[in-house]
C-alpha positions in Angstrom: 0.0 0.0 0.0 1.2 3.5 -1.3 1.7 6.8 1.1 -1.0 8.3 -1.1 -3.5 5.5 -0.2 -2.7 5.8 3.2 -3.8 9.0 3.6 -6.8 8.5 1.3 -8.0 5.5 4.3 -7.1 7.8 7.0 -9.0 10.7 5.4 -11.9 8.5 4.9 -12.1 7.3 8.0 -11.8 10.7 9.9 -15.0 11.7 7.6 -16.8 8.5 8.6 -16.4 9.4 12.6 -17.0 13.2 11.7 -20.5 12.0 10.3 -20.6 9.5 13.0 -20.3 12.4 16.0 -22.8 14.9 13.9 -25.6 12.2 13.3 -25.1 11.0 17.3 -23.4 14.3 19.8 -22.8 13.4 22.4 -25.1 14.4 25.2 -23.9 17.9 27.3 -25.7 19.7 30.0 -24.9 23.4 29.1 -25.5 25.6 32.4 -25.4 29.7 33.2 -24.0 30.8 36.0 -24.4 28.2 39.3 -27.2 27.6 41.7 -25.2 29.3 44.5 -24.7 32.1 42.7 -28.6 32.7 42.4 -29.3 31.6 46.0 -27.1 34.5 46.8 -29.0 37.2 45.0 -27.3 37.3 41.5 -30.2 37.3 39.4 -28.8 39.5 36.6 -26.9 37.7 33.2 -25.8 38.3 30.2 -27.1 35.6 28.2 -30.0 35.8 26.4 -32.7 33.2 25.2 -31.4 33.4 21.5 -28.3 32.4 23.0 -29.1 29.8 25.6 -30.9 28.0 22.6 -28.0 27.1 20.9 -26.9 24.8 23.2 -30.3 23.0 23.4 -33.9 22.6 22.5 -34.8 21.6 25.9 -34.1 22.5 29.8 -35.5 24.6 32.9 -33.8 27.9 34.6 -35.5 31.7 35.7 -35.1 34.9 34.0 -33.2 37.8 35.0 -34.9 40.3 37.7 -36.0 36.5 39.4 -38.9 37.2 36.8 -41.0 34.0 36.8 -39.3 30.7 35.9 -38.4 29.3 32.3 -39.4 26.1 30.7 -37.9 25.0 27.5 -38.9 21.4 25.3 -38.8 21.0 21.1 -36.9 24.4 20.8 -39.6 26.5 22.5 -39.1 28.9 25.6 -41.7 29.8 28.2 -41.8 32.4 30.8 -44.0 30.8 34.0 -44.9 33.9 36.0 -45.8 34.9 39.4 -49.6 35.3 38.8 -49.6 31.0 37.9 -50.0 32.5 33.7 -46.9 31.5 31.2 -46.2 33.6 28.0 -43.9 32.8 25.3 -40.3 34.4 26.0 -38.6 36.6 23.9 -35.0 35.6 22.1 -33.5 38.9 23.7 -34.7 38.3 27.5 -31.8 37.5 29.3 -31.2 34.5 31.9 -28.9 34.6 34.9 -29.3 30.6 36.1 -30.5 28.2 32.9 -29.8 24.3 31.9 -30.1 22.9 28.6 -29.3 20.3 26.7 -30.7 18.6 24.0 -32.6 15.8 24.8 -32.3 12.2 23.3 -33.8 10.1 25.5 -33.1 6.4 26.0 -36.0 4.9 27.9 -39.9 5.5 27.5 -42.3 4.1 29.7 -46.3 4.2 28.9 -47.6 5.2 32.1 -51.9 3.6 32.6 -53.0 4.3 35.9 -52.4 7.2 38.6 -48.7 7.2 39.4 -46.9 10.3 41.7 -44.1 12.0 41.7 -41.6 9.5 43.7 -42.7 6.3 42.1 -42.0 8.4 39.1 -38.6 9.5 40.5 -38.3 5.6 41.6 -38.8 4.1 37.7 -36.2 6.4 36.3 -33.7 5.6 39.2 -34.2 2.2 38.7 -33.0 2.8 34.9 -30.2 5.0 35.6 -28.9 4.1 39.4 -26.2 5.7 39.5 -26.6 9.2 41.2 -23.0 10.6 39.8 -24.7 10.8 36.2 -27.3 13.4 35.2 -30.5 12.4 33.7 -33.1 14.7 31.7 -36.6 13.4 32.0 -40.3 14.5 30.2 -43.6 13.6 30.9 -46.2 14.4 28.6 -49.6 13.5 29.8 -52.7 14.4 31.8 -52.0 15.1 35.5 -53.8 14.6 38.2 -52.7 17.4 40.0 -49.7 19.8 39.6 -48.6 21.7 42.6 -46.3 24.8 41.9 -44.7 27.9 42.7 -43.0 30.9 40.5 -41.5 33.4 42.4 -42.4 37.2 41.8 -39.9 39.3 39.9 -37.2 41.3 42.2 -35.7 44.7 42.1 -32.7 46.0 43.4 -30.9 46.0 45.7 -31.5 42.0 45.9 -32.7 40.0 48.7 -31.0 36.0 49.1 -33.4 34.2 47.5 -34.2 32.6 50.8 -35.7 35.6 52.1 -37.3 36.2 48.6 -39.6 33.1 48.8 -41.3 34.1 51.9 -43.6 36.2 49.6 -43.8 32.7 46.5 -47.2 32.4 45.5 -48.8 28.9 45.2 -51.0 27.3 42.3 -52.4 24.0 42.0 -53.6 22.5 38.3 -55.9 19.9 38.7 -56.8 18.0 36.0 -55.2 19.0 33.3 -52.6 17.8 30.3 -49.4 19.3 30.6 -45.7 19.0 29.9 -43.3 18.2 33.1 -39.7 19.0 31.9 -36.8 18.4 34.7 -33.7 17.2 35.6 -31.9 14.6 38.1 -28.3 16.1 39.1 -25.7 14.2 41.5 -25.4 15.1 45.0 -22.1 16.1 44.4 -23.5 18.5 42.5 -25.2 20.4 45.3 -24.5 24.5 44.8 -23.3 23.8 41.1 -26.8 22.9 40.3 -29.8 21.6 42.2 -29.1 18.1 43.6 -32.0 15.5 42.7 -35.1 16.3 40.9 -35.7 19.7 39.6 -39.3 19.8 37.4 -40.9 22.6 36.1 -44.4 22.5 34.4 -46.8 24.0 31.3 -50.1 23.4 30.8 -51.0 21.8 27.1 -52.6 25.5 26.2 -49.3 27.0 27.7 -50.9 29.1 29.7 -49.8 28.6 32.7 -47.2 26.5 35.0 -44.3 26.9 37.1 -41.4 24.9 39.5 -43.2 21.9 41.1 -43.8 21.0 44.6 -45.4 17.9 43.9 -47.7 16.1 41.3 -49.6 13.2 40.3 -49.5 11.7 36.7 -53.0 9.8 35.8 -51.5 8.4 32.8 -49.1 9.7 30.2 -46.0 9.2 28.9 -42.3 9.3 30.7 -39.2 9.8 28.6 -35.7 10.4 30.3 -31.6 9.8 29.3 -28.9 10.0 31.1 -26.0 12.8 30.2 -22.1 12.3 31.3 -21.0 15.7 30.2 -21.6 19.2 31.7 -20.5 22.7 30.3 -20.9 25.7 32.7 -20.3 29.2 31.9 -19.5 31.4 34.9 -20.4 35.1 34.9 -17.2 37.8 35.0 -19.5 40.7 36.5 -18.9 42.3 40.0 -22.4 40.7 41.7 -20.7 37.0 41.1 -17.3 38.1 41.5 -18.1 39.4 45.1 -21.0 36.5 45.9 -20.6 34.0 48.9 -21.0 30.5 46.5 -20.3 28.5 49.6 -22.8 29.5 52.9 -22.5 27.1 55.8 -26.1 26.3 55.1 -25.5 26.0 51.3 -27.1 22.6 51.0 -30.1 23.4 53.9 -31.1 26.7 52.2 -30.8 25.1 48.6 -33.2 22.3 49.5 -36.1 25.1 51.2 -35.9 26.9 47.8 -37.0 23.9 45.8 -39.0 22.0 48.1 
């Protein structure tokens, strides 16, 4: 065999695995900012939702200003406010805490009769039992109930978030189709992200929604997939430069925001 057909093999198979890796990416979890950082009161980024969007078609996060919480699935953004209402959001409305990632899920489960929220949580660790991997789940179905809360926008100077929850409003759907997008981060993860389950919720008009407390499934349809990579970008402005990212009560405070 020649030089020249060497290089010809070699070419060819370095096309092969580039079509290879474009067909199939791997998997990332692209995050703003860190979950300590928005505990702390930094609720002001520089990304945008055009932005955020091209590193995934699906994922969950808040908006800047603590305005409501943000929903994303099949390349569509949602801003879930503080009156229980969601809106479409707008490609220049900025983020300061977001996770996407585009999701290829591996498993899907038909769910028949009236299942909650840990059996739910139990099926998909079952599947994927290792906590130090993520996992990206949906449900699409018709919910028995969905308990939530969206916290109301903030304005300077910033309260801990915390303190800012004191004045969440509640909803409750009942009985009504929806979309349940979420995530399942390590414990290790704890003040990077949100350790365990972290769901937010539309309704199938997408009208309204918000972070879940708690819900019940009556039948629908669970997809999830684990990811093994994760990509954060860290702000480089004064308010996260200056932030406490590690409280004594880091993991205690993190766990009353989202419970």
């Amino acid at each position: 065999m020649n030089h020249s057909t060497e290089c010809t093999c070699e070419e060819s198979l370095i096309e092969t695995l580039r079509g290879f890796k474009a067909q199939h990416p791997d998997s990332v979890l692209y995050q703003t900012s860190l979950m300590s950082a928005l505990l702390s009161g930094v609720y002001e980024g520089s990304t945008t939702i055009a932005e955020l969007m091209t590193h995934g078609d699906f994922g969950v996060g808040t908006f800047n200003g603590l305005d409501g919480e943000m929903i994303a699935f099949n390349s569509e953004v949602y801003q879930l406010r503080s009156d229980g209402s969601a809106r479409v959001a707008r490609p220049d409305q900025k983020t300061p805490f977001a996770v996407v990632t585009w999701f290829k899920p591996q498993y899907r489960l038909e769910i028949t009769q009236p299942t909650g929220r840990q059996k739910l949580h139990d099926i998909i660790d079952s599947k994927i039992p290792s906590d130090n991997l993520f996992c990206a789940l949906r449900i699409d179905g018709d919910f028995r109930h969905a308990h939530t809360r969206t916290v109301p926008r903030q304005t300077p100077p910033y309260r801990a978030m915390t303190d800012v929850l004191d004045d969440q409003p509640v909803f409750r759907f009942n009985s009504r189709q929806g979309v349940l997008v979420g995530f399942r981060s390590p414990q290790h993860m704890q003040g990077i992200n949100v350790a365990g389950y972290h769901e937010h919720f539309i309704t199938d008009d997408r009208k309204g929604g918000g972070h879940l407390l708690d819900y019940q499934l009556d039948s629908g349809v669970l997809t999830f997939g684990e990811i093994h990579k994760l990509m954060i970008d860290l702000p480089a402005d004064s308010a996260f430069l200056n932030a406490n990212l590690h409280p004594d009560d880091l993991d205690a405070a993190i766990r009353s925001v989202e419970s």
